[in-house]
SENU-395173 format. One record per residue (C-alpha): residue number from 1; residue in three letters; chain; z, x, y. Coordinates in steps of 0.2 Angstrom, whole numbers, plus 2048, in hexadecimal, padded with zeros to 3 digits. Each point is the difference from the previous one (the first is absolute). Layout:
+-----+-----+---+-----+-----+-----+
|   k |   r | c |   w |   u |   v |
+-----+-----+---+-----+-----+-----+
| NUM | ALA | A |   Z |   X |   Y |
...
+-----+-----+---+-----+-----+-----+
END
This chain:
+-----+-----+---+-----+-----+-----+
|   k |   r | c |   w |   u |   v |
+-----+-----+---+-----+-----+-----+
|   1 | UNK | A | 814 | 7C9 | 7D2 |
|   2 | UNK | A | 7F5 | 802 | 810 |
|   3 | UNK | A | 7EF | 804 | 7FD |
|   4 | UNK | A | 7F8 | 7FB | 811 |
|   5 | UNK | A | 80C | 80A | 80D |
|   6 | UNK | A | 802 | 7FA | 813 |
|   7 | UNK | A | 808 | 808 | 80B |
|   8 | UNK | A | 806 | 7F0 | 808 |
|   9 | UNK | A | 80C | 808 | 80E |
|  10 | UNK | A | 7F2 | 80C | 806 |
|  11 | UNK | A | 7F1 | 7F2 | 7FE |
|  12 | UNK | A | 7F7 | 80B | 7F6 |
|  13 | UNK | A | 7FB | 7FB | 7F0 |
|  14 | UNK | A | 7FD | 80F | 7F1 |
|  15 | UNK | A | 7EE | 7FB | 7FA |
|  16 | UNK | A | 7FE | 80C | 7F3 |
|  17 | UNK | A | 805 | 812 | 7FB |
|  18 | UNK | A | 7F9 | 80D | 7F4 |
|  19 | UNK | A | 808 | 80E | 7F8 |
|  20 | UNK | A | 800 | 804 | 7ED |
|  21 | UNK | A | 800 | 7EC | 7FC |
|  22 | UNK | A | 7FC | 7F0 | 7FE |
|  23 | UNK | A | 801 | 7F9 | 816 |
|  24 | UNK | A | 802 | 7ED | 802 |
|  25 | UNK | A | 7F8 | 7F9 | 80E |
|  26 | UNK | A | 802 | 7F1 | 80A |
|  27 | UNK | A | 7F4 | 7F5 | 805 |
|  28 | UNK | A | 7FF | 7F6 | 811 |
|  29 | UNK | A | 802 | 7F0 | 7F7 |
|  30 | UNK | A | 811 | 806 | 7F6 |
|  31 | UNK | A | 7F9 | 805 | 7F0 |
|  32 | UNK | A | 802 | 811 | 7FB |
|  33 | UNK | A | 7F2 | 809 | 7F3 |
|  34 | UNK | A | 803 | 812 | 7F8 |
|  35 | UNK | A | 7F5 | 80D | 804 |
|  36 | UNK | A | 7FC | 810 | 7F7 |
|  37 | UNK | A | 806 | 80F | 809 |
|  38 | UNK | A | 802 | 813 | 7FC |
|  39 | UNK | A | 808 | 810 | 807 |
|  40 | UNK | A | 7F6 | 80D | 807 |
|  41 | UNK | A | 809 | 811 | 7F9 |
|  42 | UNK | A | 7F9 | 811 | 809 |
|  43 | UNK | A | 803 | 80E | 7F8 |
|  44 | UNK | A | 7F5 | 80C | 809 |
|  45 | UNK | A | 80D | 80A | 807 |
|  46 | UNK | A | 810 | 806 | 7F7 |
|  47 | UNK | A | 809 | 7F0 | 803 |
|  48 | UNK | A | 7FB | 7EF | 7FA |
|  49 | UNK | A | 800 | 7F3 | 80E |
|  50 | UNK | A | 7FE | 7EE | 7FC |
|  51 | UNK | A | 7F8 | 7F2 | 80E |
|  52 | UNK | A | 806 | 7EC | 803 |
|  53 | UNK | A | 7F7 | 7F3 | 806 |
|  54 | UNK | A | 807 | 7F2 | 80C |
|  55 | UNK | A | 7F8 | 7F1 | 808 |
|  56 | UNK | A | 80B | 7F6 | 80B |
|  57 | UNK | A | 7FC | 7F1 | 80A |
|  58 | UNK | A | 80A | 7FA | 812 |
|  59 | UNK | A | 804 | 7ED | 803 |
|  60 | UNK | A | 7EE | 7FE | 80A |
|  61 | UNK | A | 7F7 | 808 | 7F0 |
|  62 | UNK | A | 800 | 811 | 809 |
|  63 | UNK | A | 7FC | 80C | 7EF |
|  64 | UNK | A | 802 | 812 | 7FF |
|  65 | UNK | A | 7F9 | 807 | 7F0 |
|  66 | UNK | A | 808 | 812 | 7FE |
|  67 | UNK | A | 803 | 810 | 7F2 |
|  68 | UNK | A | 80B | 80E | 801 |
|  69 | UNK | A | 804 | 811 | 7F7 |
|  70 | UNK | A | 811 | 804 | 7FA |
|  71 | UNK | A | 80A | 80A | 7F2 |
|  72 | UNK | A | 800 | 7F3 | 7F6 |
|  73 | UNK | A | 7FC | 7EE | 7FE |
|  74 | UNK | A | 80F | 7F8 | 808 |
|  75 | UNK | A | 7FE | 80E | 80F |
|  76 | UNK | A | 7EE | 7FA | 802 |
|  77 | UNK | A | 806 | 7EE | 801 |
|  78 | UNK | A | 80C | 803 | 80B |
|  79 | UNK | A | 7F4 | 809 | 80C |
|  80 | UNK | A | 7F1 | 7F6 | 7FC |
|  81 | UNK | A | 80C | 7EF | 806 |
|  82 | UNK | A | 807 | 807 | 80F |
|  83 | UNK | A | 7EF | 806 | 808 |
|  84 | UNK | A | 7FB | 7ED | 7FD |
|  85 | UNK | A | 80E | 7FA | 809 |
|  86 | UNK | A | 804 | 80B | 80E |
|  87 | UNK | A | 7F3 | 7F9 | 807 |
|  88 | UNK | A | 807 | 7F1 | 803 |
|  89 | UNK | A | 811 | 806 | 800 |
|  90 | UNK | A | 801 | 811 | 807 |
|  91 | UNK | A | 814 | 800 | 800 |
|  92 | UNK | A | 7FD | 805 | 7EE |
|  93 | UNK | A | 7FB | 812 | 805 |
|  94 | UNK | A | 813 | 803 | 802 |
|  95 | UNK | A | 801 | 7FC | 7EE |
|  96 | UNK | A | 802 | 80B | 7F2 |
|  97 | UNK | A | 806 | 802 | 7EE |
|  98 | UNK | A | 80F | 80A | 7FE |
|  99 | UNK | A | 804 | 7FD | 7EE |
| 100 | UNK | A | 7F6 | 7F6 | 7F1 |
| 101 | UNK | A | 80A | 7FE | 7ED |
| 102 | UNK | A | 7FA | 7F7 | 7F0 |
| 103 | UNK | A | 80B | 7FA | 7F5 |
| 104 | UNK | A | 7FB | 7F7 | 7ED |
| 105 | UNK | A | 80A | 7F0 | 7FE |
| 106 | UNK | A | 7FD | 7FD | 7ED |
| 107 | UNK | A | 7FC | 812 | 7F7 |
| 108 | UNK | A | 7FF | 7F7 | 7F1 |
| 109 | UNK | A | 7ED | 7F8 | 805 |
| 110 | UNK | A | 7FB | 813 | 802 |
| 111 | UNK | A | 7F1 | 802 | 80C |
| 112 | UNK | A | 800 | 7EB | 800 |
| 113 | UNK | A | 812 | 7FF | 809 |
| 114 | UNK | A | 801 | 7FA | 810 |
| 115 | UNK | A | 806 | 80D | 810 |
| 116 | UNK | A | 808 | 7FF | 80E |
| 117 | UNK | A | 7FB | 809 | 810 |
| 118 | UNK | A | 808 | 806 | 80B |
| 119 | UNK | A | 7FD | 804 | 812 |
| 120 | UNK | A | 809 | 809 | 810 |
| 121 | UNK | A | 7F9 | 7FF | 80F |
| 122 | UNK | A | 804 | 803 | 813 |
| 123 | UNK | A | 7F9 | 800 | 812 |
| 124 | UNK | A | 80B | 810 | 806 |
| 125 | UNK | A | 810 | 7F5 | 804 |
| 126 | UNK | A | 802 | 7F1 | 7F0 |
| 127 | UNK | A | 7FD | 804 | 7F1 |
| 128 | UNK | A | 7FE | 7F3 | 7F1 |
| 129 | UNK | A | 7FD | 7FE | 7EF |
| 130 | UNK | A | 7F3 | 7F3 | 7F8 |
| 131 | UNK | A | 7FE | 7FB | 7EC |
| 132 | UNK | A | 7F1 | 7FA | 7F7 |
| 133 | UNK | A | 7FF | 7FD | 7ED |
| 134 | UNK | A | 7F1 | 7FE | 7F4 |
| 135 | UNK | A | 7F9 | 804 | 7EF |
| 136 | UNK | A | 7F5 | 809 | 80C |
| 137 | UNK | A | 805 | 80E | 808 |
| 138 | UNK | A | 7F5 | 801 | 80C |
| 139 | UNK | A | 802 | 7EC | 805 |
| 140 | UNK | A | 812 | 802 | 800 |
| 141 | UNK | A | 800 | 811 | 80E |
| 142 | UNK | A | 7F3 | 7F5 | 80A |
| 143 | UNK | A | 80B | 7F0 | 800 |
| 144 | UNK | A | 80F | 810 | 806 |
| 145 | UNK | A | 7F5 | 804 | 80F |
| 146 | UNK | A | 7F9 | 7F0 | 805 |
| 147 | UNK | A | 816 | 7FA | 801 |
| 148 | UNK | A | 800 | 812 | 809 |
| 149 | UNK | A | 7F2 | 7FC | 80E |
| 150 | UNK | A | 807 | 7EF | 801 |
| 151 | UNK | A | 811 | 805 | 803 |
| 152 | UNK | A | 7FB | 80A | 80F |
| 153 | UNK | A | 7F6 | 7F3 | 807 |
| 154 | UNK | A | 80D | 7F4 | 800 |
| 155 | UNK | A | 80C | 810 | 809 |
| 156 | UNK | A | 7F4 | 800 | 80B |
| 157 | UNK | A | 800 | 7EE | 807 |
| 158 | UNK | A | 7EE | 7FD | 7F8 |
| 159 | UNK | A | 7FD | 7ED | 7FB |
| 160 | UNK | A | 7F1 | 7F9 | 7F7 |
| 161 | UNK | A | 7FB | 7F0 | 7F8 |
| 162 | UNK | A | 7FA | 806 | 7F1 |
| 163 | UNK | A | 7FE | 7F5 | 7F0 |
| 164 | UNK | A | 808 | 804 | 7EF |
| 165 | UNK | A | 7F6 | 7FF | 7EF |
| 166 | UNK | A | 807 | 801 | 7EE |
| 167 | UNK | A | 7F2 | 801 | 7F6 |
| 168 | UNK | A | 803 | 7FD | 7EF |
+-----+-----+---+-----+-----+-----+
END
């Protein structure tokens, strides 16, 4: 299982994210450490909203720390990582979400069962679908988006030199 996550086509490296859990992040050296993170609910209004965290760091240690609002917490995510990386990607603007699907692998392990994610995505001319799996629900919709961005990137011609970390 990938706790740190690097975007290694893009040269963007996935420092740590927030939203309703436990993030992991990774540390210049390698190492990764678990820090606490919650979700920020508002219920103000007649609709409950719920806000992500992203930090993301370029090949040059360029870091953008960013939050976002959404419907819910993997909307949040999803917005709260593709404001950090438009920046240095901007091609990602074309892209949006089209369709997203969980699906529980084992029923019998109840709310302990591992999903599966999910998620179609297009530019206005391709379309694709991307799968993330996890005992997290939220890790395993990240790991969907993160293929999804990727995916695109590699569409478009982007290259990067980016480093892959397992950490255990």
């Amino acid at each position: 299982m990938r706790k740190g996550i690097v975007m290694g086509l893009a040269s963007i490296m996935l420092m740590s994210y927030g939203c309703s859990m436990t993030s992991i992040e990774t540390k210049p050296d390698g190492s990764c450490k678990g820090t606490a993170s919650g979700l920020f609910m508002d219920v103000t209004g007649d609709v409950m909203t719920s806000e992500a965290s992203v930090r993301v760091v370029d090949s040059d240690g360029t870091l953008e720390h960013t939050a976002a609002d959404g419907n819910g917490p993997v909307n949040a995510l999803d917005r709260a990582l593709r404001k950090a990386l438009e920046r240095f990607y901007p091609v990602l603007k074309e892209v949006r979400l089209i369709d997203y699907k969980v699906r529980v692998i084992d029923g019998k392990e109840a709310t302990a069962a591992k999903v599966r994610v999910l998620i179609t995505s297009t530019d206005g001319a391709h379309t694709w679908t991307t799968i993330g799996v996890s005992g997290n629900i939220i890790e395993a919709s990240l790991m969907a988006l993160i293929d999804s961005i990727e995916y695109k990137l590699m569409r478009s011609g982007v290259n990067g030199n980016g480093v892959s970390l397992n950490c255990q």
